[in-house]
Structures are given as C-alpha cells and as structure tokens.
C-alpha positions as CSV (number, residue, x, y, z in Angstrom):
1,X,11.8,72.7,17.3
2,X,10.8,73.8,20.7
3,X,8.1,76.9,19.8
4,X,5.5,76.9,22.8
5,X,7.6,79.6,24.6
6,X,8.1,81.4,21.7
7,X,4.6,81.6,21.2
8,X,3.9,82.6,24.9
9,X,6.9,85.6,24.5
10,X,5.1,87.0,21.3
11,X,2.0,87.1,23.3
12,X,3.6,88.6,26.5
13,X,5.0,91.1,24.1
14,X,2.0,91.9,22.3
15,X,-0.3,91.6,26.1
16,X,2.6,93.8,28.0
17,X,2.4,96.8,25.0
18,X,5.6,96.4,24.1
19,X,5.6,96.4,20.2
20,X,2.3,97.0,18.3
21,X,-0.2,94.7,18.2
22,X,-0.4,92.5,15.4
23,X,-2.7,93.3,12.3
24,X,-5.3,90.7,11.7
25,X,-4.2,88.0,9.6
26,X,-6.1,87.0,6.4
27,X,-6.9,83.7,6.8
28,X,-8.9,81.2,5.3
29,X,-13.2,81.4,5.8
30,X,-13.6,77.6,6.2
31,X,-12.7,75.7,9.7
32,X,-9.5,73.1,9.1
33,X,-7.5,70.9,10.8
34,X,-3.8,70.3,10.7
35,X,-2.7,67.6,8.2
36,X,0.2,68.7,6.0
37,X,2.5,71.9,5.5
38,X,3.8,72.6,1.9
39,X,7.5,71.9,1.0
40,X,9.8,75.3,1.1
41,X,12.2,75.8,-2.3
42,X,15.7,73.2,-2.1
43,X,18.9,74.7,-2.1
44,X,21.1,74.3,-4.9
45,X,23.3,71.7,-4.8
46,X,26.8,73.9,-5.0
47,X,30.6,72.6,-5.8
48,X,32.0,74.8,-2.2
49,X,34.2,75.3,1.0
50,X,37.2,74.9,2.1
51,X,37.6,76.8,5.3
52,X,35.5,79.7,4.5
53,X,32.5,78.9,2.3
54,X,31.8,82.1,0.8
55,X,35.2,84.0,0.9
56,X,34.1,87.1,2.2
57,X,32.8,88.5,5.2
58,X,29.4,89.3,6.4
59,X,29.2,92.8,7.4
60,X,29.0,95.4,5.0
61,X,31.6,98.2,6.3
62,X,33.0,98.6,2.8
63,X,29.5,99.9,1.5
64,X,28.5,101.9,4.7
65,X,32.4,104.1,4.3
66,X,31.3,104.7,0.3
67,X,27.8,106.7,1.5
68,X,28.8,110.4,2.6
69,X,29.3,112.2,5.3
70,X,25.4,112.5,5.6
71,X,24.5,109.1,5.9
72,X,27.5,108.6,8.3
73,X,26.2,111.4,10.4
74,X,22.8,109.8,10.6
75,X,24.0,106.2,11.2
76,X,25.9,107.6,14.0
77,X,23.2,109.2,15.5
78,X,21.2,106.2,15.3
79,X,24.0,103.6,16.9
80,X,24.4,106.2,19.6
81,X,20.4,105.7,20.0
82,X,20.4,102.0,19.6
83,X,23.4,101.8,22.2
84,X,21.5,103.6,24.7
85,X,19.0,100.8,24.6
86,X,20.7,98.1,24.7
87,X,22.8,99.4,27.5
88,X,19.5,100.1,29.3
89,X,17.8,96.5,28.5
90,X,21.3,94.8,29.7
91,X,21.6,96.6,32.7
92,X,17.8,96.3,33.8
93,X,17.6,92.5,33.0
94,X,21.2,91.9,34.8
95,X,19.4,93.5,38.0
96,X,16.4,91.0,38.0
97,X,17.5,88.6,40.5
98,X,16.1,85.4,40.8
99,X,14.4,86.9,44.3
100,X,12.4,89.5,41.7
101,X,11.8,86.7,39.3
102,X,10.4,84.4,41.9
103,X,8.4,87.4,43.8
104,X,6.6,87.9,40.2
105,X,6.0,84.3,39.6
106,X,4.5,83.7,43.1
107,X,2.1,86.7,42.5
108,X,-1.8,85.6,42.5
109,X,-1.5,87.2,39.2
110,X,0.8,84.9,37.5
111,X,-1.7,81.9,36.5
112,X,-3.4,84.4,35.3
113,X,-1.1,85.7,33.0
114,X,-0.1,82.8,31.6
115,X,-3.7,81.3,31.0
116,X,-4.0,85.0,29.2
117,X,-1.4,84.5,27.0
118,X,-2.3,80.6,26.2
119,X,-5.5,81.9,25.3
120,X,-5.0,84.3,23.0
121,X,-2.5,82.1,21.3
122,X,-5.3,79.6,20.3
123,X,-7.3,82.7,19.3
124,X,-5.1,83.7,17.1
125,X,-4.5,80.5,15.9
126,X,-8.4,80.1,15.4
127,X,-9.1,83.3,13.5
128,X,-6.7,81.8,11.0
129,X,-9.7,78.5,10.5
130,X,-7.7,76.5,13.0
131,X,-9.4,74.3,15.2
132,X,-6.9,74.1,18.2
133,X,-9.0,71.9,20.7
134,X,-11.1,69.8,18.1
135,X,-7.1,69.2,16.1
136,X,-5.9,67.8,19.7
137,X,-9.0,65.7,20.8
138,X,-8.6,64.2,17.1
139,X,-5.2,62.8,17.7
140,X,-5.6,62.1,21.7
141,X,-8.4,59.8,20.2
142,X,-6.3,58.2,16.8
143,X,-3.9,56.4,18.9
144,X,-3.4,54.5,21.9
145,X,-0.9,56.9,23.1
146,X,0.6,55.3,26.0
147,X,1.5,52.2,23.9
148,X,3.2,54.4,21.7
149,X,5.1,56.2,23.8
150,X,6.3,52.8,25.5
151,X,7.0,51.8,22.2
152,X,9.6,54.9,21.6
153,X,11.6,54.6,25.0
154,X,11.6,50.6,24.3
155,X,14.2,51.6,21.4
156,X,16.1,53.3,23.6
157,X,16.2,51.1,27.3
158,X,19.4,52.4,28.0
159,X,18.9,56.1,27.9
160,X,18.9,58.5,31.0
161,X,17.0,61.8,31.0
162,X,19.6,63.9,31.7
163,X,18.8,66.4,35.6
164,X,18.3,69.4,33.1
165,X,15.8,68.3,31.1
166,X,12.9,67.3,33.7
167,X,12.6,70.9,34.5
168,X,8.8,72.6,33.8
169,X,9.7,73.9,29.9
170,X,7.2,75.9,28.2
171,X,4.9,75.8,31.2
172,X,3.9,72.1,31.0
173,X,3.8,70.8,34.5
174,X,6.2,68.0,32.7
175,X,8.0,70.3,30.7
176,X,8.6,68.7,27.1
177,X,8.2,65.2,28.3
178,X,4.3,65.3,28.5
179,X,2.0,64.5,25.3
180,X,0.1,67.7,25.5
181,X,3.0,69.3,24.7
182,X,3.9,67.4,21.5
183,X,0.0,67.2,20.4
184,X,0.0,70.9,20.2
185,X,3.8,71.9,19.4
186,X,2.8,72.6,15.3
187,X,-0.3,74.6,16.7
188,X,1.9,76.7,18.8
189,X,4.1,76.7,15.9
190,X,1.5,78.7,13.6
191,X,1.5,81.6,16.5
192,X,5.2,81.9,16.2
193,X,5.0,82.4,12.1
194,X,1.8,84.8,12.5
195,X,3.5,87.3,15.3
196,X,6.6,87.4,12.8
197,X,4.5,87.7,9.6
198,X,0.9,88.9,10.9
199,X,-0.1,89.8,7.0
200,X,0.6,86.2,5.6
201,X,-2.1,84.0,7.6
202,X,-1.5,80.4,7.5
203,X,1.3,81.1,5.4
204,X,3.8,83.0,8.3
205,X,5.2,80.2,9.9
206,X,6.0,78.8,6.2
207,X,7.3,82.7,5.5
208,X,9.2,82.1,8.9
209,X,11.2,78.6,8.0
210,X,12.2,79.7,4.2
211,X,13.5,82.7,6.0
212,X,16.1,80.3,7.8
213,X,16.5,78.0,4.9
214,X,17.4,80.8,2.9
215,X,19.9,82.3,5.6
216,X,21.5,78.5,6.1
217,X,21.9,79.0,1.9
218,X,23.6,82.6,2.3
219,X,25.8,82.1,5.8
220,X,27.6,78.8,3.6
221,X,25.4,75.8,4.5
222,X,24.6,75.3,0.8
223,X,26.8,72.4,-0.1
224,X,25.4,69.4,0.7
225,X,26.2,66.4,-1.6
226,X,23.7,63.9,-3.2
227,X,23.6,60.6,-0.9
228,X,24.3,62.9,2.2
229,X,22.7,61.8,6.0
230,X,21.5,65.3,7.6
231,X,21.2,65.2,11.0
232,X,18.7,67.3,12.8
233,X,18.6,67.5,16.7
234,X,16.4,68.4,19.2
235,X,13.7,68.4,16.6
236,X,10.7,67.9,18.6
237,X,7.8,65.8,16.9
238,X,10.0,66.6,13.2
239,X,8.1,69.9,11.7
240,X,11.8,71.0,11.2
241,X,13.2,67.7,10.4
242,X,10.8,67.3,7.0
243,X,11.7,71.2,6.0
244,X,15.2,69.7,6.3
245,X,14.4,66.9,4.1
246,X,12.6,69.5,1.5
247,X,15.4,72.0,1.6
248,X,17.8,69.4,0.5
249,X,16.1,67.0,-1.4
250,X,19.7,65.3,-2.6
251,X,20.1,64.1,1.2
252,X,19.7,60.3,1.0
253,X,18.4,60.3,4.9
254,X,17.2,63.0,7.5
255,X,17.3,61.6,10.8
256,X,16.0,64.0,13.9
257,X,16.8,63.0,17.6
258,X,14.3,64.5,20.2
259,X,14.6,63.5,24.5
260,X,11.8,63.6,24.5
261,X,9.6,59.9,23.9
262,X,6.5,61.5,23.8
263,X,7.7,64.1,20.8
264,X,8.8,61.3,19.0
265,X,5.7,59.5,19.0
266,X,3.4,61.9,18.3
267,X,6.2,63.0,15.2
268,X,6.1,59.4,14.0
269,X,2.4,59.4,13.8
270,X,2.1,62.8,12.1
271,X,5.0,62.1,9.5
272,X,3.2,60.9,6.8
273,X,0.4,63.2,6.7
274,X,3.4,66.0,6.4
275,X,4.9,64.7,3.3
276,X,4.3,61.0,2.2
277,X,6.9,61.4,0.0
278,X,9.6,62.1,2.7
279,X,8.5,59.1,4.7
280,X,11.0,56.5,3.4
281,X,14.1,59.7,3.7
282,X,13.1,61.3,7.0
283,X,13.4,59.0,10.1
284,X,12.8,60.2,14.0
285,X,15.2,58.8,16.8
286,X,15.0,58.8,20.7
287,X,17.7,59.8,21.9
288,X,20.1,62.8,23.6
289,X,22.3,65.1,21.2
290,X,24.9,65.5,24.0
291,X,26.2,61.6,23.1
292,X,27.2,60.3,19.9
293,X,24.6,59.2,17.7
294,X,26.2,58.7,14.7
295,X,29.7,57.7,13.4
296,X,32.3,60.1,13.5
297,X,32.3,62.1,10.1
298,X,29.4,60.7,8.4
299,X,26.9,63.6,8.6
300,X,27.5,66.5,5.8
301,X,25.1,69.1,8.1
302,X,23.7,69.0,11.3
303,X,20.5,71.3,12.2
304,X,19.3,72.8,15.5
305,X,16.4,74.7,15.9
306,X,15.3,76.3,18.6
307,X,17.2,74.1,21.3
308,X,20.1,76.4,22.3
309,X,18.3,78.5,24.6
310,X,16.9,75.3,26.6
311,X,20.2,74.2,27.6
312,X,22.5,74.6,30.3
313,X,25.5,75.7,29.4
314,X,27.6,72.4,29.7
315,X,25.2,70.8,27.9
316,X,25.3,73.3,24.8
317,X,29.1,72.5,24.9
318,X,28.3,68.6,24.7
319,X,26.5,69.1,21.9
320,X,28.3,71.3,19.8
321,X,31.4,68.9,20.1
322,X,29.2,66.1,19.4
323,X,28.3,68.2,16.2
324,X,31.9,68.4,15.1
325,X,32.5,64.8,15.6
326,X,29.9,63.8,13.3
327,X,30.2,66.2,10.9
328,X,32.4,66.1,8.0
329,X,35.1,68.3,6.7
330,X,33.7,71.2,5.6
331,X,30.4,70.0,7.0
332,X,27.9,73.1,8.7
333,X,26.2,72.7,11.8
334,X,23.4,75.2,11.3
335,X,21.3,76.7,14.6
336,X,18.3,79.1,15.3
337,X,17.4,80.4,17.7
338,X,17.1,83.7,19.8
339,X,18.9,86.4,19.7
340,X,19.1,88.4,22.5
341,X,20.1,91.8,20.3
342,X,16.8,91.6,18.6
343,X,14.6,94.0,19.0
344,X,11.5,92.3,20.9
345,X,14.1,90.5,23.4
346,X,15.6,93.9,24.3
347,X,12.0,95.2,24.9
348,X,10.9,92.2,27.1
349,X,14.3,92.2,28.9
350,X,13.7,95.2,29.8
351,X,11.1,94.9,31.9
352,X,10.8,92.6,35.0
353,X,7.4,91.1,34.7
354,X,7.5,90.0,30.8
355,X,11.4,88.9,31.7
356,X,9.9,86.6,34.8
357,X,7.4,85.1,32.7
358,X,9.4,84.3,30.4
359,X,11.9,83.1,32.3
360,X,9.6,80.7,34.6
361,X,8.6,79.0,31.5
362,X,12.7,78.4,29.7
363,X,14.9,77.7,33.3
364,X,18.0,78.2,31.3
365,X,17.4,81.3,29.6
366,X,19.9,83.3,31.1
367,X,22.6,81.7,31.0
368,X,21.8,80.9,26.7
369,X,21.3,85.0,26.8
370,X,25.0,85.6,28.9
371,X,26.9,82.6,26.6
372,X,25.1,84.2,22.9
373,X,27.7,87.1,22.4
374,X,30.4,84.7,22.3
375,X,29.1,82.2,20.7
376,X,31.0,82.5,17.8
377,X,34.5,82.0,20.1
378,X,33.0,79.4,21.7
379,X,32.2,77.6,18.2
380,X,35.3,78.7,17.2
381,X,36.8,77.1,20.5
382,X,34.9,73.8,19.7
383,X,37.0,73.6,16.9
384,X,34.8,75.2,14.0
385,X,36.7,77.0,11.4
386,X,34.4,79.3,10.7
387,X,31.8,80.9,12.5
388,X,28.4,83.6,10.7
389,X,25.6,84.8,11.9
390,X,22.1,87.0,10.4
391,X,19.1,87.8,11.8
392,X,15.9,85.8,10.5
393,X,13.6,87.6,12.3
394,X,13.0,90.6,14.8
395,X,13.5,87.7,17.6
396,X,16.1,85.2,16.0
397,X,18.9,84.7,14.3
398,X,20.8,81.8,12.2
399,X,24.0,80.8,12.9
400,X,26.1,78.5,10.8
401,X,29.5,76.6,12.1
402,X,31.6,75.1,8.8
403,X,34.2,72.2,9.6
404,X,37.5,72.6,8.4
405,X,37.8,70.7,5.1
406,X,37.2,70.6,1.8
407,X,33.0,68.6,0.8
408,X,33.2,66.2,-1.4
409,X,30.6,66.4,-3.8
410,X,31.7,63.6,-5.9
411,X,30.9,60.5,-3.0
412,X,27.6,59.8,-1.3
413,X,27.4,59.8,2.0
414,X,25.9,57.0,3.4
C-alpha cells in the first residue's frame, strides 16, 4: 500500500486548518520500535455469488421514503447544502491549472511546507512511543541493502519500469523506487490510521485496515474457498499483503507484486517479524500488475490498496483487465483507495495551495479524481458483473468488482 502521501494530505489538512486538529492520541509511556502488527478478525468462509453476491442493493432509498415528511424535509435541506459544496470544491479544483499548480510549487515556501508536514508526521508518530529515525537507522544497518535490492530485480531481468512510474511519488526524489521510501512506508502508515482514528493510538491504523476488511466482507468479497491463491498488487513492502493472509486464513497462498525492487526487499526482510506464522503462505513478487502474473482464472480475489490513484489512466485499465483474467468466476477484485466525495478531499480540493501540494507529490492525481465517478462503468466495461462501493473512512472508500460466475467452494485452488 502506497500511504506516504496520505500521510502528507492528513497533515496538509490538519497544517492548512481545514478540519480540526486531531486530539492527542493515548499512546503507550515506553519508547518501541516496529516489529510486528496483530492479525485483524478472518472472514467467514461463506457458500455465495453468482452474479450478484449479496442480492440486494447498497443504498438504502427504501428506508429513507419510510421516515416522514420531517426527516425528508431535513435530508433535503442538507443535500441541497452538501451539493453546494461539492459544486464549489469541483469547480475551484477544475480551475487550478497546472500554471497555478506549478507557480505554488516553485514558491520559496514550498520546501518548506513539505519538510513541515514530514515533520509533524514523525511527531505524531513519536508521541505514540515510536522511534521513527532510531526504527530506520536499525534496518539501514541489518542488511546489506544494495545486495538485496540486486537480489530482487535479479528475479525479474526481464522487466521494464514502465515511463509512469519513475516520476517523484510521495516526494522521494526517486519516487517509490528509493529505499528510504520502503524503510519508512509502515511508519508513515501509523500517521494515516492516527489522523482517521486520533483516539485509538497505536491501534488506528489497525482500526483503519479491519475497517476495509470488514467493508470487502459486506460489499460481497466474503467467499473465498479453502486452498484459494489471493493475489494482492501493488502492495508495497506487504503490510497489506499479511492482513490479506489474516483476513482469510483458508487461502493456501498470498502472493503481493510491488514495481518497486526496493519495496520488495525491504517487505521480504520485515515478513517474518510481522507474522512468522504467515511466512510459509504469504510470498512477495517483483513485478508490474499491468502484465499477467498469474494463469488465467486461478486467483479467487485480487486486492489493491491504495494504487489506483498512482496510475495513469491507461495503466488503471491494464490492470483491471489483468484482474479479470486472473480471477475466477465469481471471483472479487477488491480496491481502496480515495475517494474524491469524502469530505477532507473536498476541503483540500478546494483550495489551491493544499491541492498543489498534494498534487506535486501523486503526478496522476487528477486524472484518478476525473476517472473515480465512473469507475463503476468502467469496471463494468472491463467486464465485471457487478460493481459496490462504501466509504471506510472520511478520505477513502472500498470498492469491490465480482466476476461473473458461480465460486466453487468445494475445489482448492491451487
């Protein structure tokens, strides 16, 4: 999961006085180091899905109708306010032009913005107990990391880094392909969880992920048979890849695919201090989502976290028919990610300096933002049969694609 520029947003959000700042988080007295993260509740194991897993729609017209004229009165009220928002946060973010964007980002006071907000990330982070530098001079020190990194892109001699991905992601002078970036991706990932759960401490980002797990269970993504291969992609150094692996603990293999060599590396190092248990199950791959990975049918769910919004929008497309290929019928190809009706990306949206920050740090941001309204019709497009969607969080959403078909619980998927 890519969470350094989420981390930065929440910060800009927070630094820019957009949405109250966050109340201090109880954390722990004593200093600590990152070693392991606890396993989130599994999903049942369901008998499910043809076409549409659940049978029913999402929205809940049928209940709003059976409230009176009262509550209809005040809902209407309130969509007339929440319209007149949007409308204003879509209309000021179309008007920043790339001009405005790069006039802001040229500004003396841009460097210093952004070493603002990666500051008080790691202050955040340390109020919590967590020692940000010493956890990173640690594992610089563990490894001969060059070696390893050689190591990674020998399994993979063939592959090319596709023109998109070499931009400057998440502020990294080398975008995601830079160890910095992988050494501190699960300490940015604690920021993320705090600013969407200030009151749980260590525990938000944990909060944060059983909040998807638990949406992936609800939208239909709940059927996964014993033996199954799970495939997860784009899943940086594999934080997301073991919550996979916990979440369906029937799965005979989880296999994550980052671009990024470094990422996998530092994942592969860090995997067994996660979950020991998982080792032998979970299993990180080099390699790009957009070509096929796997044979065709032989995944029962494919995850991606926090990738959409990094790609261009060929790319996006790639992938998704990639994920129908390998999926089987009645298979789910589960995503999180942003979602650009959420409150907080409405408020920085809305103004030019927070929107140019954030932009400078994820190049393809607008187009994700243009191409996320329709992304059910494009799923749909792709040839998913069905096609939901609920929020997780103030800032993102799940979305769940089911393959036409029927699973088969009865045969392991091997």
């Amino acid at each position: 999961m890519r969470l350094q520029a989420l981390a930065v947003l929440c910060l800009l959000v927070e630094t820019l006085a957009f949405v109250p700042a966050s109340r201090s988080a109880q954390g722990c007295a004593s200093s600590r180091r990152i070693a392991s993260r606890s396993r989130p509740p599994a999903h049942a194991i369901a008998s499910t899905s043809v076409q549409d897993p659940l049978g029913s729609s999402t929205d809940d017209s049928a209940s709003s109708r059976s409230t009176g004229s009262s509550s209809t009165s005040a809902r209407s009220k309130s969509k007339v306010a929440t319209t007149s928002v949007r409308s204003k946060a879509d209309t000021l973010a179309s008007g920043w032009s790339d001009s405005v964007v790069s006039a802001v980002v040229s500004s003396p006071l841009f460097p210093v913005l952004l070493k603002g907000a990666r500051s008080r990330i790691k202050s955040q982070v340390a109020r919590l107990g967590v020692q940000w530098d010493e956890t990173v001079q640690e594992r610089l020190a563990a490894v001969d990391w060059q070696q390893e990194v050689d190591r990674v892109v020998a399994t993979r001699p063939d592959l090319r880094i596709p023109e998109y991905y070499l931009r400057k992601f998440h502020a990294y002078a080398d975008g995601n392909l830079c160890l910095e970036a992988a050494l501190e991706q699960d300490l940015a990932a604690i920021a993320v969880g705090l600013h969407s759960f200030p009151e749980d401490g260590l525990q938000a980002e944990r909060r944060l992920r059983d909040a998807y797990s638990a949406c992936l269970h609800t939208l239909g993504a709940s059927a996964v048979p014993a033996g199954a291969l799970l495939l997860d992609l784009g899943c940086g150094t594999g934080i997301s890849t073991v919550d996979l692996a916990a979440a369906y603990p029937h799965a005979a293999r989880v296999v994550g695919v980052d671009l990024s060599p470094h990422m996998i590396a530092v994942g592969q190092h860090l995997l067994p201090a996660r979950d020991a248990r998982l080792q032998p199950q979970v299993e990180l791959r080099y390699g790009d989502a957009a070509e096929p990975l796997l044979p065709a049918e032989s995944a029962a769910l494919v995850s991606i976290g926090l990738v959409l919004h990094e790609l261009p929008d060929g790319a996006r497309r790639d992938i998704f028919a990639q994920a129908l290929r390998v999926l089987k019928p009645g298979g789910a190809l589960c995503m999180l990610d942003m979602d650009p009706e959420g409150p907080d990306s409405r408020r920085v949206r809305s103004n030019v300096v927070a929107y140019s920050i954030l932009k400078s740090t994820e190049p393809y941001l607008d187009q994700y933002f243009a191409a996320a309204p329709a992304l059910r019709q494009e799923l749909t497009e792709c040839g998913f049969a069905v096609v939901r969607e609920a929020a997780v969080s103030p800032r993102l959403k799940a979305v769940v694609a089911i393959k036409a078909g029927t699973t088969d619980l009865r045969t392991a998927s091997r």
